[in-house]
C-alpha positions as CSV (number, residue, x, y, z in Angstrom):
1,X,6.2,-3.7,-5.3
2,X,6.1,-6.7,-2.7
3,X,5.3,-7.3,0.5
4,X,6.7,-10.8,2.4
5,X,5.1,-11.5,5.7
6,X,6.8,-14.1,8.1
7,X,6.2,-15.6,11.2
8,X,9.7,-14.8,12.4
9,X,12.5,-12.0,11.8
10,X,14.5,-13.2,9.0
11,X,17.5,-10.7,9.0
12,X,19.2,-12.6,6.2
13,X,16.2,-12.2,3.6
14,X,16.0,-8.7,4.6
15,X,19.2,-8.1,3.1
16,X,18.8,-10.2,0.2
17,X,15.6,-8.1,-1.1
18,X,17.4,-5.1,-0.6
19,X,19.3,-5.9,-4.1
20,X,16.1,-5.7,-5.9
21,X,16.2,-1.6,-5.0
22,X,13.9,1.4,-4.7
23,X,10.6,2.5,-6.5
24,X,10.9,6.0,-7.1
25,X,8.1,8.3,-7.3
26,X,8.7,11.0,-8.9
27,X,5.5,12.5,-8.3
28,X,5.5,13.1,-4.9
29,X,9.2,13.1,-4.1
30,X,8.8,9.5,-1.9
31,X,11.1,6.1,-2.0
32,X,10.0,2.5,-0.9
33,X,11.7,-0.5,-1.4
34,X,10.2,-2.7,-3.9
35,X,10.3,-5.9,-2.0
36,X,9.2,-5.2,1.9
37,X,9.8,-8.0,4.5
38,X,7.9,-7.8,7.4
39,X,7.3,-10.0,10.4
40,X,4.0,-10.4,12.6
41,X,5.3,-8.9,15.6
42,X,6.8,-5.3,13.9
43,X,2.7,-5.5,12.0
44,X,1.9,-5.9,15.6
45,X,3.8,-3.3,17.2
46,X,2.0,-1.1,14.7
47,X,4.7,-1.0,12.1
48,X,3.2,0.2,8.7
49,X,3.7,-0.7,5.5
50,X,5.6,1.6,2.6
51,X,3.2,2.3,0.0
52,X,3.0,4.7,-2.2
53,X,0.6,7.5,-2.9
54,X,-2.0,7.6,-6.3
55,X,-3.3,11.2,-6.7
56,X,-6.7,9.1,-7.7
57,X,-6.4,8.0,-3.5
58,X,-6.4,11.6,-3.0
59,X,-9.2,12.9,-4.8
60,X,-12.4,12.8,-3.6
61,X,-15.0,10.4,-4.7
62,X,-18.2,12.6,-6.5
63,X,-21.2,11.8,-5.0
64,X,-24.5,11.2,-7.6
65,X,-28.0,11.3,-6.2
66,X,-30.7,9.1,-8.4
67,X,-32.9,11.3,-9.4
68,X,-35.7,7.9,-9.6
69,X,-36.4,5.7,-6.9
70,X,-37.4,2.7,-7.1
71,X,-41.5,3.0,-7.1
72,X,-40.4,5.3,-10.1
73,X,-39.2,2.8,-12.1
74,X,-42.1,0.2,-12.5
């Protein structure tokens, strides 16, 4: 997947990418495009991105706690 950012709306290389076609992700039942043109002003306007989701995004992190400090060490 790729993203293009312009300065200025280029409808021409919008249809151009579109040969390249869709990711497919099975997992989750979504579709993005896997070449994405976007221009300042839709980032602006609070246009977002297509990206997929990871399960490994979804999952929390495990938090550890250090069982020595510092002083411990030395």
């Amino acid at each position: 997947m790729g993203y293009l950012l312009t300065l200025y709306p280029m409808p021409n290389l919008v249809k151009e990418v579109g040969r390249y076609g869709i990711y497919q992700n099975k997992m989750f039942g979504q579709s993005h495009p896997k070449i994405e043109v976007i221009h300042v002003e839709e980032l602006l306007s609070g246009k977002r991105m297509s990206l997929p989701i990871k399960v490994e995004v979804l999952k929390k992190a495990e938090r550890k706690t250090q069982t020595k400090g510092i002083q411990d060490i030395f």
